[in-house]
Backbone bond lengths (Angstrom), bond angles and torsions (degrees), N, CA, C in turn:
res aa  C-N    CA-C-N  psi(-1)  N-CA   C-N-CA  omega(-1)  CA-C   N-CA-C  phi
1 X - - - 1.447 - - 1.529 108.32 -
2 X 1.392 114.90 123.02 1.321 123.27 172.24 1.756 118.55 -48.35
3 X 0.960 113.39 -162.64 1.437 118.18 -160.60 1.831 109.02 -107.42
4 X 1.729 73.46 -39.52 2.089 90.37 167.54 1.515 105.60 -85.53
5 X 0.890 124.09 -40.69 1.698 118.04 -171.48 1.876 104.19 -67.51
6 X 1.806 117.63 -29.17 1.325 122.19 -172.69 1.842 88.57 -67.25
7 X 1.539 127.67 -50.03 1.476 132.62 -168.20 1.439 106.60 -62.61
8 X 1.513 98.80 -40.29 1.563 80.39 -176.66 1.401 127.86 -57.39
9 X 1.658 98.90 -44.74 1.598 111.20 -172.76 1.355 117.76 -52.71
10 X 1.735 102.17 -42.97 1.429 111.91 170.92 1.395 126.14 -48.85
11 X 1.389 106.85 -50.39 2.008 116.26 171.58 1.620 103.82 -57.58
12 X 1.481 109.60 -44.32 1.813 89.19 -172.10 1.312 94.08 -81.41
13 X 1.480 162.81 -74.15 0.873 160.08 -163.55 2.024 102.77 -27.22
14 X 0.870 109.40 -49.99 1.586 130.73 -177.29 1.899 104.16 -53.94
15 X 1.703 95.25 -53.01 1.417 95.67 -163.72 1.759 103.93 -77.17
16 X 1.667 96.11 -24.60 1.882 90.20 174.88 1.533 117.98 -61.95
17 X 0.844 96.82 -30.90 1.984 120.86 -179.23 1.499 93.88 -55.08
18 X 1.216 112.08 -86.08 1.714 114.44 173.40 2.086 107.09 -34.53
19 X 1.066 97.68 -89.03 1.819 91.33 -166.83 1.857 88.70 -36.53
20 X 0.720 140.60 -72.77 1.630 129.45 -155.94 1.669 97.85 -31.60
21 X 1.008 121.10 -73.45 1.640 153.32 -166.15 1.581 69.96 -51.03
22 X 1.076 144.52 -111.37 1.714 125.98 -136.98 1.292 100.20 -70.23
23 X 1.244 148.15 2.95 1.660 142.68 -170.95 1.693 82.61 -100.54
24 X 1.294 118.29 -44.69 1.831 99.05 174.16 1.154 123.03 -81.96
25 X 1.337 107.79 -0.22 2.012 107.76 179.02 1.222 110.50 -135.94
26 X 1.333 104.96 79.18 1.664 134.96 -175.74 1.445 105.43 -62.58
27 X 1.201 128.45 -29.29 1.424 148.49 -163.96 1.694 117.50 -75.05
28 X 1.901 97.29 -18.81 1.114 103.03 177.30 1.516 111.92 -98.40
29 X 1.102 103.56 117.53 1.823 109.85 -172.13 1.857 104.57 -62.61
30 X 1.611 88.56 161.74 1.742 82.57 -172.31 1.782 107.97 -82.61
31 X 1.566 99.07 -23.05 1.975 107.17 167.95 1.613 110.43 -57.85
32 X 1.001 103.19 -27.55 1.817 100.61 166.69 1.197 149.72 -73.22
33 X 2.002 79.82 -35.20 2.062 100.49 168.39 1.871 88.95 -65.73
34 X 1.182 129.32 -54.84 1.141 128.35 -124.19 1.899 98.87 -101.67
35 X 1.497 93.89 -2.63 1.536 89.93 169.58 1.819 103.10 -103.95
36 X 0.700 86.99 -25.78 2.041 98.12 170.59 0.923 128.68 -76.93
37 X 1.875 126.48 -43.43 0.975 126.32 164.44 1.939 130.25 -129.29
38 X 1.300 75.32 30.20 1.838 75.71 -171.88 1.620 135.07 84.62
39 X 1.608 94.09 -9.27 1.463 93.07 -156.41 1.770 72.86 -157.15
40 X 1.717 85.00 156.15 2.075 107.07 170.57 1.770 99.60 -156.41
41 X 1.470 100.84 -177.00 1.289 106.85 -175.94 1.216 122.00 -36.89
42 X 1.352 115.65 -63.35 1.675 137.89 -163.69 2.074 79.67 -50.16
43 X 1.182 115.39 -78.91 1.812 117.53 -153.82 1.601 96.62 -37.09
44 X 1.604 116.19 -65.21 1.390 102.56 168.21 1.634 133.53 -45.68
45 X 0.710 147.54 -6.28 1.277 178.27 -26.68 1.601 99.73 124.18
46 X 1.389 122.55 -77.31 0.894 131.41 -173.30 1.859 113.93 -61.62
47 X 1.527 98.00 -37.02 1.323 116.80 -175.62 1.276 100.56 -52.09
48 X 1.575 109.36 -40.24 1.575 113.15 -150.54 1.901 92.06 -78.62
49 X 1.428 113.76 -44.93 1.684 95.71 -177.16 0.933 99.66 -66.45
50 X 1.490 148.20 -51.72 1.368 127.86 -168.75 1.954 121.68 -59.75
51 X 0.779 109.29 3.70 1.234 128.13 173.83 1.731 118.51 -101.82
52 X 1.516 98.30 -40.99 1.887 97.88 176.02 1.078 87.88 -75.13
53 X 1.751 142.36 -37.22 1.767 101.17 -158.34 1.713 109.71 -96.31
54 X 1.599 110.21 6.78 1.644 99.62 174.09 1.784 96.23 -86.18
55 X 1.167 107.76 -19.96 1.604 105.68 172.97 1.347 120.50 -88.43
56 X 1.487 115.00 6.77 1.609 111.80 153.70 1.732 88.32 83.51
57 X 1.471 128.33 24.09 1.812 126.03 152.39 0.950 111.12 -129.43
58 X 1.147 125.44 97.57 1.575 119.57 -166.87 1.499 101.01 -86.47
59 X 1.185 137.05 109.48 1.576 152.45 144.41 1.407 117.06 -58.09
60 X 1.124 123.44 123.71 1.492 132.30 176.59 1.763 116.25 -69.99
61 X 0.905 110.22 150.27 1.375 117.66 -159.57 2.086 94.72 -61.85
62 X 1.308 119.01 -32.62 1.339 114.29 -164.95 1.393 104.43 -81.69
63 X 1.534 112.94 -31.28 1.488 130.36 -178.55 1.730 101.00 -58.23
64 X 1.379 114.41 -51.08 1.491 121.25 178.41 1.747 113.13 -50.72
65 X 1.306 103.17 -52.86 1.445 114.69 -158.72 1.812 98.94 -59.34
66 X 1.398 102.39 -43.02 1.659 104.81 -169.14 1.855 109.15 -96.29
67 X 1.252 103.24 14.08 1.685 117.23 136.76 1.111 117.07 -55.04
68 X 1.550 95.66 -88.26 1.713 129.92 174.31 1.520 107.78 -31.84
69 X 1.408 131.29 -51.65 1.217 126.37 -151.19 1.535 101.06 -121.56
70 X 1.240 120.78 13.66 1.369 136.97 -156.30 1.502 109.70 8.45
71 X 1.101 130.65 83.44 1.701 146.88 -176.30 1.463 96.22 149.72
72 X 1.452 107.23 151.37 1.007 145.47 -177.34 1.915 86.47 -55.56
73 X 1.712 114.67 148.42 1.403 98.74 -166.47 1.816 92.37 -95.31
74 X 1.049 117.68 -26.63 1.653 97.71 -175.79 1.987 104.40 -63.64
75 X 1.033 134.45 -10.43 1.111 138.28 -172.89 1.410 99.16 -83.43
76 X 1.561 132.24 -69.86 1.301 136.17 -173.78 1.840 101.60 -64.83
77 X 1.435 129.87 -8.12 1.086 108.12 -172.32 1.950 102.47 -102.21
78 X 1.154 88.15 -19.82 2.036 113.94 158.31 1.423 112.60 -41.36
79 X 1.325 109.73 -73.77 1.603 125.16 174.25 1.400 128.01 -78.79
80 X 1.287 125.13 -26.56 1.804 136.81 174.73 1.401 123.15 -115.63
81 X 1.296 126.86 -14.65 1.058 101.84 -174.40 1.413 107.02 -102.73
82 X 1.507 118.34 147.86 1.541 113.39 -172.86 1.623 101.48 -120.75
């Protein structure tokens, strides 16, 4: 395994780590990621289509969100968001 193919695995392996970590801590509002760190679900989310269509899969922005948030997002925003 090349040196780029060892980084890559590492970054996706990395980014599953992250979505897991906020898909189990529902509790953390997305005004909180995004006053703390600049960024919340939805931007990742967004990251992620802008990413399927330079990789030639273009994913729809709703398809992303219920990756990210694993449920459909009007459902998790039903039950978690306050």
């Amino acid at each position: 395994m090349s040196e780029s193919e060892l980084k890559q695995k590492i970054e996706a392996a990395t980014f599953r780590k992250i979505i897991k970590h906020l898909q189990n801590n529902r509790s953390l509002q997305n005004i909180d990621l995004m006053n703390l760190a600049g960024f919340c679900r939805n931007c990742i989310s967004k990251w992620y289509v802008e990413s399927s269509k330079e990789l030639g899969d273009e994913i729809d922005y709703e398809k992303a969100k219920e990756i990210v948030y694993s449920m459909p997002y009007a459902e998790w925003k039903e039950k978690y968001q306050k």
